[in-house]
C-alpha positions as CSV (number, residue, x, y, z in Angstrom):
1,X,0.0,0.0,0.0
2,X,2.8,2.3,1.0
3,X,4.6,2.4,-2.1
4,X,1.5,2.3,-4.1
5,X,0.6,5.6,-2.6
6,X,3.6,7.0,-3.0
7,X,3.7,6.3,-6.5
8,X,0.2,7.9,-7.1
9,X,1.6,11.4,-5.3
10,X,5.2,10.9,-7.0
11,X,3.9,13.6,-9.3
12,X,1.0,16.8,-8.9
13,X,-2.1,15.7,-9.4
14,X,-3.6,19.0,-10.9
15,X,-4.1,21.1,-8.2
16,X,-2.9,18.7,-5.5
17,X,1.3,18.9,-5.4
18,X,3.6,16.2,-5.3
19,X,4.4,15.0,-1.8
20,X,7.8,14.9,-3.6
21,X,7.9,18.5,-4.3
22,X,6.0,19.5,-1.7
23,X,8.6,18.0,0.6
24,X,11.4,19.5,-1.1
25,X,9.8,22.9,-1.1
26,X,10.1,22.9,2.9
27,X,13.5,22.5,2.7
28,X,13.5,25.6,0.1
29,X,14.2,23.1,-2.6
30,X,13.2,22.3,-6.5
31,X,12.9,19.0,-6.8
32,X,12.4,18.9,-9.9
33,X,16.2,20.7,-10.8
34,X,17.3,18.0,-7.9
35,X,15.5,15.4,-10.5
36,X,17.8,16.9,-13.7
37,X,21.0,17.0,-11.5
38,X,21.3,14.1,-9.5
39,X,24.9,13.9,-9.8
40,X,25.2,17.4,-9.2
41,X,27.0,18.1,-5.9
42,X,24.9,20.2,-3.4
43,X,26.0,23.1,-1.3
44,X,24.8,24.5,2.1
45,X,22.2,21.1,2.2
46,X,19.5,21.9,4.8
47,X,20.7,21.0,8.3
48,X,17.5,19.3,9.6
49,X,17.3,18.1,6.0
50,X,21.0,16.2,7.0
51,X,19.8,15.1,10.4
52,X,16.7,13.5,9.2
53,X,18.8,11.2,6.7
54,X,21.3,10.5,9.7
55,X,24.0,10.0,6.7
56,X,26.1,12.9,4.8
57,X,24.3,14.2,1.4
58,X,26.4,15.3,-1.1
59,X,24.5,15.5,-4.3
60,X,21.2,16.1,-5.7
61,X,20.4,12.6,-6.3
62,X,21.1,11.8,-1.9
63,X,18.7,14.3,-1.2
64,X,16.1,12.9,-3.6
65,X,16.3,9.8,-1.9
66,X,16.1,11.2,1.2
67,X,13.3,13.2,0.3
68,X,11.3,9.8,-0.7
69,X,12.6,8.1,2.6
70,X,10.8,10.8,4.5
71,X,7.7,10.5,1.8
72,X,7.6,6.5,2.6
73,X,7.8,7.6,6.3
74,X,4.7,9.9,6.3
75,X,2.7,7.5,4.4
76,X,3.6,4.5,6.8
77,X,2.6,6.6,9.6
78,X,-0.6,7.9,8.1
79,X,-1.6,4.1,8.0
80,X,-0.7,3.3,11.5
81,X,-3.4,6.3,11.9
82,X,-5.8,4.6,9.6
83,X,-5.5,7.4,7.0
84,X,-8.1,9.6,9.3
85,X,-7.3,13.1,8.3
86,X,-7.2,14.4,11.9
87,X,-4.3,13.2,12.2
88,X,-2.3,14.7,9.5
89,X,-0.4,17.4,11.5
90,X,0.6,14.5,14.0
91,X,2.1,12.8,12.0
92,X,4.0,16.0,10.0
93,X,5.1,16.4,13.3
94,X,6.7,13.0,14.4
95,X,8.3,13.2,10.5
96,X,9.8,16.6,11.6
97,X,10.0,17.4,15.1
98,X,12.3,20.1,14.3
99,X,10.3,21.9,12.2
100,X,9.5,26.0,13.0
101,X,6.0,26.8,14.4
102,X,4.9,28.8,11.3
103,X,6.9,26.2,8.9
104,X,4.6,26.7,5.5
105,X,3.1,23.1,5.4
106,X,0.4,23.8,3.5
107,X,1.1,21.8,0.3
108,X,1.9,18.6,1.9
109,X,-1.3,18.7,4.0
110,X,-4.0,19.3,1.5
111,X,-1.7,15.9,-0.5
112,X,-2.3,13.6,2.5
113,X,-5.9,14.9,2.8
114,X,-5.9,14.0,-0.9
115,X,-4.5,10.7,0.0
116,X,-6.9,10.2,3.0
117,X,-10.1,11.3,1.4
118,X,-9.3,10.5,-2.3
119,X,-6.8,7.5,-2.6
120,X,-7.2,5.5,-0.3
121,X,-11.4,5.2,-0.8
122,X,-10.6,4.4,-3.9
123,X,-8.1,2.0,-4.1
124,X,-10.2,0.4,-1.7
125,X,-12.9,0.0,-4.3
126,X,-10.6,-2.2,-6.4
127,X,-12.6,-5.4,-5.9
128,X,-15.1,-3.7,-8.0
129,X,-13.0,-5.3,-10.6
130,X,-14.4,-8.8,-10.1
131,X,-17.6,-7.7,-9.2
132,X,-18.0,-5.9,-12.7
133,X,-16.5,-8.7,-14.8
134,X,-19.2,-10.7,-13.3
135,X,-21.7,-8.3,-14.0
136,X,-21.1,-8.0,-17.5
137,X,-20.9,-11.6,-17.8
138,X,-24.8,-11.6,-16.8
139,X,-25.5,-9.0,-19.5
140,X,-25.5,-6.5,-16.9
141,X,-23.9,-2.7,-16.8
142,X,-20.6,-1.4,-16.2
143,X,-20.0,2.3,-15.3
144,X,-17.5,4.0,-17.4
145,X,-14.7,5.7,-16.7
146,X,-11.4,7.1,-18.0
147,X,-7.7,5.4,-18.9
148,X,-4.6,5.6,-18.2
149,X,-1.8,5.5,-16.1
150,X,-2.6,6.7,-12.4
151,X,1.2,7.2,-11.6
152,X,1.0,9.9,-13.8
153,X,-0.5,12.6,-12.1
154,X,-3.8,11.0,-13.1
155,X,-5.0,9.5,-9.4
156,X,-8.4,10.4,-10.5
157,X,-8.6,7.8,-13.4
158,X,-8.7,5.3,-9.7
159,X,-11.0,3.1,-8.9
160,X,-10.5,0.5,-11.6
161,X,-13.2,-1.9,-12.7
162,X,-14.7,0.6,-14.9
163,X,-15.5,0.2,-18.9
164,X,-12.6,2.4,-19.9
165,X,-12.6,4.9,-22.8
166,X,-9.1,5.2,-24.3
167,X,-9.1,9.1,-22.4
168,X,-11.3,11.7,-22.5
169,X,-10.2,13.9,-25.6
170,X,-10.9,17.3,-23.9
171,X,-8.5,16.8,-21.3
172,X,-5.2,16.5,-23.6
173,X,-2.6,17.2,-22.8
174,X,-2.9,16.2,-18.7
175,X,-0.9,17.7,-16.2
176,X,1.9,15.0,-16.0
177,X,2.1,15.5,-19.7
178,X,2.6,19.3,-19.7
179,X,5.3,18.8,-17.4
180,X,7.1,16.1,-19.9
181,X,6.3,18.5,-22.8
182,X,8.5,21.1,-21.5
183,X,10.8,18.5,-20.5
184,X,11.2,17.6,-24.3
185,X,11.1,21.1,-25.5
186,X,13.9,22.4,-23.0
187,X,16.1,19.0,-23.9
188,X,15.3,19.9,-27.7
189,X,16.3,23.7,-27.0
190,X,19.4,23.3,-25.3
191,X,20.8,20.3,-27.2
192,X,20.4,22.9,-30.4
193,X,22.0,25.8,-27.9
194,X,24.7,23.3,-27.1
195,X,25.8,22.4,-30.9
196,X,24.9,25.6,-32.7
197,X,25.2,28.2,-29.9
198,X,22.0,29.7,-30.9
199,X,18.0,28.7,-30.4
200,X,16.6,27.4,-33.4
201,X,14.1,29.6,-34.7
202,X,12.1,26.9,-36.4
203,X,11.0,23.4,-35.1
204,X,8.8,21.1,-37.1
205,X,6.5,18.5,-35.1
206,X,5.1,15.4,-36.2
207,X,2.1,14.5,-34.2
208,X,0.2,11.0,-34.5
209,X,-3.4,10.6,-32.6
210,X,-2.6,6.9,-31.1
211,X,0.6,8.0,-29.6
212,X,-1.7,11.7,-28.5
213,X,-3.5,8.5,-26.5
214,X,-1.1,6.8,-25.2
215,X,1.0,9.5,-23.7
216,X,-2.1,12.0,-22.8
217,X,-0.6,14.7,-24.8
218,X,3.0,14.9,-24.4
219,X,3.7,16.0,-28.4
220,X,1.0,18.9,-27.7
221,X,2.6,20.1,-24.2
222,X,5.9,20.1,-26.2
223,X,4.3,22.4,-28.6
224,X,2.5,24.5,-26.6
225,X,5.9,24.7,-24.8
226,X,8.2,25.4,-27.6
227,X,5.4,28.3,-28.7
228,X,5.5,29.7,-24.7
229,X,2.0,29.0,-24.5
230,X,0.4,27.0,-21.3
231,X,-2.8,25.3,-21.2
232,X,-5.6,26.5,-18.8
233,X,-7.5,23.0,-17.1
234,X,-10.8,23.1,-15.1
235,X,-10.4,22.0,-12.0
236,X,-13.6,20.1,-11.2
237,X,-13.0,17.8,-14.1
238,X,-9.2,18.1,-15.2
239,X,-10.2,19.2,-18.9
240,X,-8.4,21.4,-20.8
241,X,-10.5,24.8,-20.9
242,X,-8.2,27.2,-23.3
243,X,-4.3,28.4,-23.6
244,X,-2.6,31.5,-21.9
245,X,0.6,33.3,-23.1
246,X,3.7,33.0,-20.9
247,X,5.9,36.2,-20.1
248,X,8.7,35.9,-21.5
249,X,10.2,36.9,-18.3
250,X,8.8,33.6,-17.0
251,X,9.9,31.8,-20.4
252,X,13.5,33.0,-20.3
253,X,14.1,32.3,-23.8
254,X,12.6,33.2,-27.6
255,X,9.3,31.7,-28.5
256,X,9.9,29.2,-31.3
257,X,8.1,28.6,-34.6
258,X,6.7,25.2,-34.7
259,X,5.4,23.8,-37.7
260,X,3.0,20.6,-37.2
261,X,1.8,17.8,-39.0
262,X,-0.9,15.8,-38.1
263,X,-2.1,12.4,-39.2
264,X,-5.7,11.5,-40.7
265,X,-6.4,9.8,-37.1
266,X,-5.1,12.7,-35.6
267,X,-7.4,14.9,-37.3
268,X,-11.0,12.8,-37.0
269,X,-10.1,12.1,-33.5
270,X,-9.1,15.5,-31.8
271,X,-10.9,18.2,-33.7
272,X,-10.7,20.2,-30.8
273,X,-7.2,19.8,-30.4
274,X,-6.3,21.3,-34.0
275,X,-8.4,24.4,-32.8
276,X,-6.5,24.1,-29.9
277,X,-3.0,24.5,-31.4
278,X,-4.5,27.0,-33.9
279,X,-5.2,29.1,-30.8
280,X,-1.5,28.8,-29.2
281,X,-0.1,29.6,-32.8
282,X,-2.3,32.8,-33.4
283,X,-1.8,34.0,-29.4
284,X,1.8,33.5,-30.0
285,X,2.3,35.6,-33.2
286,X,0.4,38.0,-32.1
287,X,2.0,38.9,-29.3
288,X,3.4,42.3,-29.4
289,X,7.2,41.4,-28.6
290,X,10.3,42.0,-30.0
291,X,10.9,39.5,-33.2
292,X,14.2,38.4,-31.5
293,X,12.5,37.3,-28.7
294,X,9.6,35.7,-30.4
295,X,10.2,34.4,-33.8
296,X,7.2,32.8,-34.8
297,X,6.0,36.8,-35.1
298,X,9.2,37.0,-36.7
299,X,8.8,35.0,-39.5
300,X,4.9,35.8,-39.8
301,X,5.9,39.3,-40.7
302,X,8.4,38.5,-43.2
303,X,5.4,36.2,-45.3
304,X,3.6,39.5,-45.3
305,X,6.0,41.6,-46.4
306,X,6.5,38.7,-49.2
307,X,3.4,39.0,-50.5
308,X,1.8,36.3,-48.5
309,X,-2.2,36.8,-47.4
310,X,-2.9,37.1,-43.9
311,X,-4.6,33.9,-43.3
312,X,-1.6,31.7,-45.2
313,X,0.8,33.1,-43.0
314,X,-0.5,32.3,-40.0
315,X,-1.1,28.3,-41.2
316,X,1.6,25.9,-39.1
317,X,-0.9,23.1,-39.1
318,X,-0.9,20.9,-41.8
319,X,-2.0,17.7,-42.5
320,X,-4.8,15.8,-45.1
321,X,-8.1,16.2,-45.8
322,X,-11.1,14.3,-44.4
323,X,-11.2,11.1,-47.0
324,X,-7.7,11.6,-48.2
């Protein structure tokens, strides 16, 4: 159970943070540039942080593993508490008795609340799984409910023993797979960076709809990503409700012109999707920035000063027609 649970808050589940993260950010810590450096060695590692482990940390990758020692450690004492939700500050407490009075704790309690009220109920409703199959088998119905993997920031897809639908189109890309499409994007960027000394000012994407299934999105995050843009999701039901421009004092680098190709299956099965992009792609060129800084703008400027028309510069996704 223990490492089941810690597997399911190993990443944010959309509004709820990782108990990773959250851990990590009591420390003062990013544990996801802990995650990119683990053989990175670590200066000035938190004191308590050291005394907690009971061993020396010198690296990125020791306090990661500390940091999930101490996540296995508040999950095994949650149990012993029957996962009742009163006593959640207890047991942040007994995991760190040296902790300030106004330590910010905020993050990690609303995840073991998550856990308590959320997870655990539901996991618990696994036998349903049996008690479906045998329902069908008598001609009777099965609720229906969403796929995937819940590891990846999708604990809500629990409890299993549902009739599954290969995801929910209107909530691409997920959470878990924004975070791996600018994971792809920045390892893109600064491989280019690292061989050319410059950022490419042109990418183009293939993007295929069964792999858009399997992965929950991770092309479209690394496109939305690439283009600065960042998708909006509704809370109550983890779909995807529009984009938003980020600053490029947030971005920290040019916004890139990505050019995308989409398969037939692509196209018939994520309409929205397509609107989606087109929406990332016009927000992004319109953006009134310098072209240096943004050169999808860049190079939509130079088609109109080439003659082009205004709606065939702005085209960057391509793909066949309905029948083709």
């Amino acid at each position: 159970m223990i490492d089941m649970l810690q597997a399911l808050t190993r990443l944010s589940n959309l509004e709820i943070a990782s108990l990773r993260g959250a851990i990590a950010a009591l420390f003062d810590l990013d544990a996801s540039e802990l995650l990119e450096n683990q053989g990175l060695r670590v200066q000035d590692v938190p004191p308590m942080l050291v005394h907690l482990a009971d061993r020396p940390l010198w690296t990125a990758g020791d306090i990661i593993e500390t940091i999930d020692e101490l996540v296995k450690h508040l999950l095994a004492l949650l149990q012993q508490e029957k996962f009742e939700v009163s006593s959640i500050a207890k047991v942040i407490g007994e995991t760190f008795p040296q902790l300030e009075a106004d330590a910010e704790t905020s993050d990690i309690t609303t995840t073991l609340e998550f856990v308590c009220t959320g997870i655990v109920p539901n996991l618990s409703e696994t036998t349903q799984e049996i008690t479906n199959l045998i329902h069908a088998l008598n001609g009777g119905f099965v609720p229906a409910g969403p796929s995937g993997s819940p590891t990846r920031g999708m604990a809500h897809l629990l409890p299993t023993g549902r009739n599954f639908y290969a995801c929910d189109p209107q909530s691409l890309p997920s959470l878990a797979a924004w975070e791996v499409g600018q994971g792809l994007a920045k390892t893109c960027l600064d491989r280019y960076l690292a061989d050319t000394g410059a950022y490419p000012e042109h990418v183009a994407i293939s993007v295929w709809g069964t792999a858009a299934m399997r992965t929950h999105g991770d092309d479209i995050a690394e496109i939305f990503s690439l283009l600065g843009i960042r998708p909006k999701w509704q809370k109550e039901n983890h779909r995807v409700t529009g984009v938003e421009l980020i600053p490029l004092s947030e971005l920290g680098r040019p916004r890139i012109d990505v050019t995308i190709r989409i398969s037939g299956f692509f196209r018939d099965a994520f309409p929205h999707l397509i609107t989606l992009l087109d929406d990332a792609v016009n927000m992004a060129l319109d953006a009134d920035e310098p072209v240096e800084q943004n050169f999808i703008r860049k190079h939509y400027l130079e088609d109109l000063k080439n003659d082009k028309t205004e709606t065939s510069a702005r085209y960057r996704v391509f793909g066949c027609p309905p029948g083709a």
